[in-house]
Legacy VTK file of the C-alpha trace (Angstrom):
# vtk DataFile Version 3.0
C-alpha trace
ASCII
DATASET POLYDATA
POINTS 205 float
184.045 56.014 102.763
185.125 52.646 101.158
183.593 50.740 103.933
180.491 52.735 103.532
180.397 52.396 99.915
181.152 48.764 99.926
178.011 48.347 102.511
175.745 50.003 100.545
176.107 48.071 97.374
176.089 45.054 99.587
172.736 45.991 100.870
171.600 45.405 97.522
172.075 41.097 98.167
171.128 41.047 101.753
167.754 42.010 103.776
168.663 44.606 106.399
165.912 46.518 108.918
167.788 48.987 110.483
170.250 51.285 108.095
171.877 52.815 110.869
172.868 50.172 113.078
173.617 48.526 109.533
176.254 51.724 108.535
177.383 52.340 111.888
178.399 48.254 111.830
180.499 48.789 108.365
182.777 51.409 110.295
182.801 50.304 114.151
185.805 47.439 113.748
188.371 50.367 113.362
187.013 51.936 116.465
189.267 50.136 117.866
191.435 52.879 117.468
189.792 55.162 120.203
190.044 52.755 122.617
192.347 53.980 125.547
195.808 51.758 125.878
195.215 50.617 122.369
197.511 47.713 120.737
197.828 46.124 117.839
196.339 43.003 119.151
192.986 44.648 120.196
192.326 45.551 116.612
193.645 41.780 115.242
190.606 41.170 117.857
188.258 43.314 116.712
189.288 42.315 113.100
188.367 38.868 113.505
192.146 38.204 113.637
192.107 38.458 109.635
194.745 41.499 109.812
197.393 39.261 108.594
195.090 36.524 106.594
193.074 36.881 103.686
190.856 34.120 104.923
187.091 34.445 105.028
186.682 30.999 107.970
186.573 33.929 110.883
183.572 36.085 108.796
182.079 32.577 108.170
181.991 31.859 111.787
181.251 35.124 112.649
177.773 35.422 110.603
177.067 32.078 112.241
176.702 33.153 115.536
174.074 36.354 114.354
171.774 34.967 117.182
174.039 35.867 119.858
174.349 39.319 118.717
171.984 42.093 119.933
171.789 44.032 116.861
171.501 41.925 113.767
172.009 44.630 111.230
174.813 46.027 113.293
176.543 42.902 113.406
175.756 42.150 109.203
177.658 45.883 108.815
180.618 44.654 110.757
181.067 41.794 108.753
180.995 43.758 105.347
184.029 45.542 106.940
185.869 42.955 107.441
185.106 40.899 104.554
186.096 44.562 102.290
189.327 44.558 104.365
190.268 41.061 103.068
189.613 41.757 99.762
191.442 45.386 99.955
194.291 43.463 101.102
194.302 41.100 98.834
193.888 43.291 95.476
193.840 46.948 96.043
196.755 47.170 98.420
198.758 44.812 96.455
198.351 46.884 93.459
199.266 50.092 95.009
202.563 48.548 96.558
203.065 47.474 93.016
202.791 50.571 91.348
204.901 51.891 94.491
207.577 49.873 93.822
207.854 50.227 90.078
207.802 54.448 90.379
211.391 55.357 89.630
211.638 58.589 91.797
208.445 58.215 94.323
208.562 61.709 96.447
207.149 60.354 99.779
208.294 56.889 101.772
205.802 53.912 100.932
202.983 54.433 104.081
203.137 58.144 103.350
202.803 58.166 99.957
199.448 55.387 100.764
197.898 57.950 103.338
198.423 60.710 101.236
196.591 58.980 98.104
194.243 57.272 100.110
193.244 60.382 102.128
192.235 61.977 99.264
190.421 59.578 97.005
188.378 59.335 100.809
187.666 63.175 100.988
186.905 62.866 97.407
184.125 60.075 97.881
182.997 62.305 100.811
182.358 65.382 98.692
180.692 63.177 95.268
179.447 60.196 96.675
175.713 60.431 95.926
174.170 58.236 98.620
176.724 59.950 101.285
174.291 62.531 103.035
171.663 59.657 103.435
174.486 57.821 105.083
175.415 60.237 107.539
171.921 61.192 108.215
171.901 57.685 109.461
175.027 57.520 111.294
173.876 60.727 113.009
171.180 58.561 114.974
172.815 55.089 115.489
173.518 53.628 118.809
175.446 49.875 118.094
175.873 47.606 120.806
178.170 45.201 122.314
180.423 42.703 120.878
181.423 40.946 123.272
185.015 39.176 123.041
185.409 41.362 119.721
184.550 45.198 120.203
183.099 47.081 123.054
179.614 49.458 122.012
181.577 52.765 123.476
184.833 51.853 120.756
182.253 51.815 117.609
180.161 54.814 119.128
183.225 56.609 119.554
184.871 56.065 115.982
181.367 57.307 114.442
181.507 60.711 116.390
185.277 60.613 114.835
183.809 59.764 111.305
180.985 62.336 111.273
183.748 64.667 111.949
186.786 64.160 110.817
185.617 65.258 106.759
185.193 68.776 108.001
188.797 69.604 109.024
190.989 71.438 106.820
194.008 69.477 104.822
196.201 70.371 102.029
198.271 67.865 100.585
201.232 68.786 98.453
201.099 65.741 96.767
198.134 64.834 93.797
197.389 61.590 93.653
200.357 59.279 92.098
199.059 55.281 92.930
195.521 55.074 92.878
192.615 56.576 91.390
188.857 58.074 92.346
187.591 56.188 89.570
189.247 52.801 90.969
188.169 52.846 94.346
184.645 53.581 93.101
184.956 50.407 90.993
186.236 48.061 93.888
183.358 49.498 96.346
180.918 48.610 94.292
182.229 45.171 93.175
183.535 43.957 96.768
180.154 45.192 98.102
178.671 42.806 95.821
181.197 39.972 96.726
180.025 40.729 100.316
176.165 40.278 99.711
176.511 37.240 97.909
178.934 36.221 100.870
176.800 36.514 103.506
173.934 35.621 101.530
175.381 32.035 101.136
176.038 31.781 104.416
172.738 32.264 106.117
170.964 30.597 103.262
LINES 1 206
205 0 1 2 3 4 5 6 7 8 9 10 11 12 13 14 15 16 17 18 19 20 21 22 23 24 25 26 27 28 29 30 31 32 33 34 35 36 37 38 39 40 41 42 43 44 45 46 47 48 49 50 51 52 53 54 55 56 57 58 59 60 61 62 63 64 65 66 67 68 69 70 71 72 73 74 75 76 77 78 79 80 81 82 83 84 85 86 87 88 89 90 91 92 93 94 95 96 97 98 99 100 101 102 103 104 105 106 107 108 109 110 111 112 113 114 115 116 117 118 119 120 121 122 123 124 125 126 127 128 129 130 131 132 133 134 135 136 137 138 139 140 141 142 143 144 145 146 147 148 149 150 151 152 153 154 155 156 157 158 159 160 161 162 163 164 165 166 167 168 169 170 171 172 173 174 175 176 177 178 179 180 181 182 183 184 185 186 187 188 189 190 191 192 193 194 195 196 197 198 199 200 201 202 203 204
């Protein structure tokens, strides 16, 4: 839901023709993930090899090479993911381990007690998020297309039949939320979706 909300306020700074080739784009680097024999390396690949950098050069040289692509709008999705990665990395995450660290008696080890927050605040985006049934009406009819070198078109079609799904199975979590807040991611999609459009604005200008 973060990637989707960060795309649609980024939509706001750049032209885009096709909203869901656009949306499917914002989701289809972790598609990765439903790729059989998966490693780590195939998602640093289909990251841009930013998983361990909060450099923007790979987006950069990414957004360059928009000719080659089949599906602009597809391709100006992916790159809002991965550009809202960086920044999560580089603020969000560092403020949760933060807050992680300075809780005197946290009840769950460190990447539980993330999942279990950040599961939430997601389900909670999915069930408020005002632009979110216009979203998945659109994610409901895209296609994507091939990457080559960086993500196959069967990975990202894949991970949006997971997505379209995976907000309708039952949880319960024992745990409210401890290190982050609804109200916080909210803020950060709509400010690194900015960052992003004037990003890629600059770039193609």
């Amino acid at each position: 839901m973060v990637h989707l909300g960060a795309a649609e306020a980024a939509r706001k700074h750049v032209e885009i023709h096709s909203l869901p080739s656009y949306y499917l784009g914002a989701i289809a680097p972790d598609g990765v993930h439903m790729l059989e024999g998966y490693t780590s390396q195939m998602k640093d690949q289909s990251h841009l090899g930013t998983r361990r950098s909060c450099g923007t050069e790979p987006v950069t040289e990414f957004l360059r090479r928009l000719p080659e692509f089949g599906d602009r709008d597809y391709a100006l999705g992916y790159a809002v993911h991965i550009l809202t990665d960086i920044e999560w990395k580089d603020s969000f995450l560092g403020e949760f381990r933060r807050r992680y660290q300075a809780d005197p008696s946290p009840l769950q080890e460190r990447d539980k007690a993330y999942y279990n927050d950040a599961d939430q605040v997601d389900l909670e985006l999915y069930r408020t998020w005002e632009k979110r049934e216009e979203v998945w009406q659109a994610l409901e009819s895209a296609g994507g297309c091939e990457l080559p070198g960086i993500l196959p078109k069967k990975a990202a079609q894949l991970w949006n039949t997971r997505t379209l799904n995976w907000y309708g199975e039952p949880r319960h979590f024992e745990i409210p939320l401890r290190y982050m807040s609804l109200d916080e991611v909210a803020e950060f999609m709509e400010r690194v979706g900015k960052d992003c459009g004037c990003f890629i604005q600059k770039v193609l200008a």
